[in-house]
N, C-alpha and C positions, 0 to 999 in steps of 0.2 A: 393575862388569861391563864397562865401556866399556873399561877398562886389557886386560880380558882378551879384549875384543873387537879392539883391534888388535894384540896379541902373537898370534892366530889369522889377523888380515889378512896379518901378515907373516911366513906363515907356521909359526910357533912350535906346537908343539904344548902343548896344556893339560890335565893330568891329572890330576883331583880322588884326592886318595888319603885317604881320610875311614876314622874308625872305626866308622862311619854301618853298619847292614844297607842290601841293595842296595834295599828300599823306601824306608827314610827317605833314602836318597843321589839317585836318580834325581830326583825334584823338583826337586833343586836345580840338577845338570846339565845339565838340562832348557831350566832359568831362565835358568841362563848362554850357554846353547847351546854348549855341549863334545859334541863327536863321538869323542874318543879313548876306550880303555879305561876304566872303571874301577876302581880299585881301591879296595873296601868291607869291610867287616868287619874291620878293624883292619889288612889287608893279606893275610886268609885267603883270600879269594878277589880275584879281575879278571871282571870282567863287561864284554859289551858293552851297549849301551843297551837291546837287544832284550829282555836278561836273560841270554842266552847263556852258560856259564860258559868262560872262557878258561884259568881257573887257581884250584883249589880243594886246601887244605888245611887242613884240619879237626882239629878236636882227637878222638882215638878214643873211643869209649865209653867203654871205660873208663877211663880217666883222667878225662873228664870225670864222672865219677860219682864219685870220690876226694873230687873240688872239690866236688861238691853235698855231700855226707856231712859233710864237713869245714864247710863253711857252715852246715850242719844244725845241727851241733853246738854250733855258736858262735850260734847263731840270726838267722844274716845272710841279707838279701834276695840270691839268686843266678838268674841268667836262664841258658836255652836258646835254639836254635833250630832251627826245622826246616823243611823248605822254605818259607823267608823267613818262617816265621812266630813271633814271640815266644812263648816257651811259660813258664810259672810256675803253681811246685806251690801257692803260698800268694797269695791277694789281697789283698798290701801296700802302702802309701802310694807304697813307692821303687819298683813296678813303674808305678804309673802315672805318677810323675815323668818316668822312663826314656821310657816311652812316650810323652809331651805332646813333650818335646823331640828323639824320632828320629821321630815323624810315622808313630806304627806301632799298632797293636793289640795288648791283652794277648788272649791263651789260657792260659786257666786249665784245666790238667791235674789229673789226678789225683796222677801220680807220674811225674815226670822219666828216670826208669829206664827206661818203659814206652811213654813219648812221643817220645824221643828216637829220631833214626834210628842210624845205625853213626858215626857224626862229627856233631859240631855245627861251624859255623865258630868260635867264640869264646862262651866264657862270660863274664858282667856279672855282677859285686858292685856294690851301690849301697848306701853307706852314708853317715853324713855327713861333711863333708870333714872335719872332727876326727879321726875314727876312721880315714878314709885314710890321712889324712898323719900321724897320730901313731903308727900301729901296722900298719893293713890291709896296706897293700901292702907293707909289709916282712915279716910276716910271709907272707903268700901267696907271697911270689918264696921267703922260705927256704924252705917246704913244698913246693913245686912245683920247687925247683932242678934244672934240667936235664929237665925232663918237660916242662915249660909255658911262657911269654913273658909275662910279666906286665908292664902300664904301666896310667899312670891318663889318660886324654882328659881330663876335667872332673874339677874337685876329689872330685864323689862316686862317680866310678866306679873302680874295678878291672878291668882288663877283662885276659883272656885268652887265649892265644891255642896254638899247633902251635911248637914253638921253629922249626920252620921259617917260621912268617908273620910278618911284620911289614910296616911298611911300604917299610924299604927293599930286601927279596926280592923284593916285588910290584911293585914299581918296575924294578928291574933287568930283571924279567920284560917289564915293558911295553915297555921301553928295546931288547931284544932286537928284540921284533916290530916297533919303529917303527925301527931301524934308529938310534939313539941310540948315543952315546959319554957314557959316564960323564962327561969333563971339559966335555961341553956340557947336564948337567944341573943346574937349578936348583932346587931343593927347600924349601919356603915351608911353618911349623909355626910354632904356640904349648906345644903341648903332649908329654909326654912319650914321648907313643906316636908324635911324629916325630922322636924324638931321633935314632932310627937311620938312615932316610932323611939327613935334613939332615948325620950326619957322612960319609954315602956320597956325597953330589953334589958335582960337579965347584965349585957353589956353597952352600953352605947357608944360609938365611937364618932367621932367628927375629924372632917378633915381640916387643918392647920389655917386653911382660907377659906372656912364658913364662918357664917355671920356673927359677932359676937355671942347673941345669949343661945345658939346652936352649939360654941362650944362650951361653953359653961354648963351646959346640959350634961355634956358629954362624960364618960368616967374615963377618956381617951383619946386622946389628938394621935392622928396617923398624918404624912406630909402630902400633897395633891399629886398627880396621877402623874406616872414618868419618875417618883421618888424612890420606888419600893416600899411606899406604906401598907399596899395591903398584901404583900407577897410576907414581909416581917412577921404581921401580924394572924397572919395562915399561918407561919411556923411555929408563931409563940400559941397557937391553939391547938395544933397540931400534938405537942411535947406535954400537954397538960396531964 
């Protein structure tokens, strides 16, 4: 936090772009003390700290009701959301997984259909990373081809999204309002769901134990957290 405390002193602005819902994301922005935008839910929405929303696109009813049927069928664990709040039809192990690690509450509905408002930001599969990587999310990107944005954050999720959200739409968005140029963007990711950011900025960097074609993406390997990869690389931006 100290790396990102003086790329703020000098100016820089710092913007969490997490697949996080905006309650498990704020804590942490918090911790860090970042005042810029956020962008949360896989890049469906930008919030300011307040909660405010700057920028929301959701996945429509129906369609996401295609995903839960379709999950139904297969009998995989599948999450909503509705005003910030998690909602699941069935009380399973992988909903409270979900929930220990984004710092959120389960709501246990009746029926998804019925609880759901007109958009959700992003639907979650949680399965084990076996079933992700062997078959899930390939299978989910070919059923949803061209209706949905499918990436995985963490080995056991699938997560979903508006083929217009990701994280680097949400970004570009932010880039607008703070008066950024694409070639002064640096974009910092492990995981799949910031493939698209990282090949959109001016820099892209990946860290050492993201997924293959994450770092081949990347114009930059920094080492995972506890190494001083991003503290290095605050300096080497810093000196420019």
């Amino acid at each position: 936090m100290r790396a990102l405390d003086r790329a703020r002193a000098a100016g820089l602005h710092v913007v969490a772009c997490t697949g996080r819902p905006f309650p498990g994301a704020l804590p942490w922005v918090e911790r860090m003390g970042l005042t810029d935008p956020i962008v949360c839910y896989q890049g469906a929405q930008v919030r300011d700290r307040s909660g405010a929303t700057l920028l929301d696109h959701g996945i429509p009813h129906d369609v996401a009701m295609d995903v839960i049927r379709w999950c139904r069928e297969r009998d995989l664990h599948v999450q909503a959301y509705r005003d910030d709040r998690l909602i699941v039809e069935k009380d399973r192990p992988e909903a409270g997984e979900y929930a220990r690690h984004a710092g959120m509450e389960v709501h246990l509905v009746p029926d998804l259909d019925q609880a759901m408002g007109p958009t959700t930001p992003k639907l979650v599969i949680v399965s084990a990373p076996a079933v992700v990587e062997g078959w899930l999310l390939a299978a989910v990107r070919e059923a949803f081809r061209g209706r949905l944005y499918a990436a995985s954050s963490l080995p056991s999720y699938v997560e979903l999204t508006s083929p217009r959200s990701d994280k680097r739409r949400a970004l570009e968005f932010v880039c607008r309002r703070l008066g950024c140029r694409r070639s002064e963007v640096v974009a910092i990711g492990d995981g799949r769901n910031d493939l698209p950011m990282i090949e959109w900025a001016g820099l892209g960097v990946a860290v050492e134990t993201a997924p293959p074609e994450v770092r081949a993406a990347a114009g930059r390997l920094i080492g995972p957290p506890g190494s001083g990869g991003i503290s290095g690389l605050v300096d080497e931006l810093l000196t420019r």
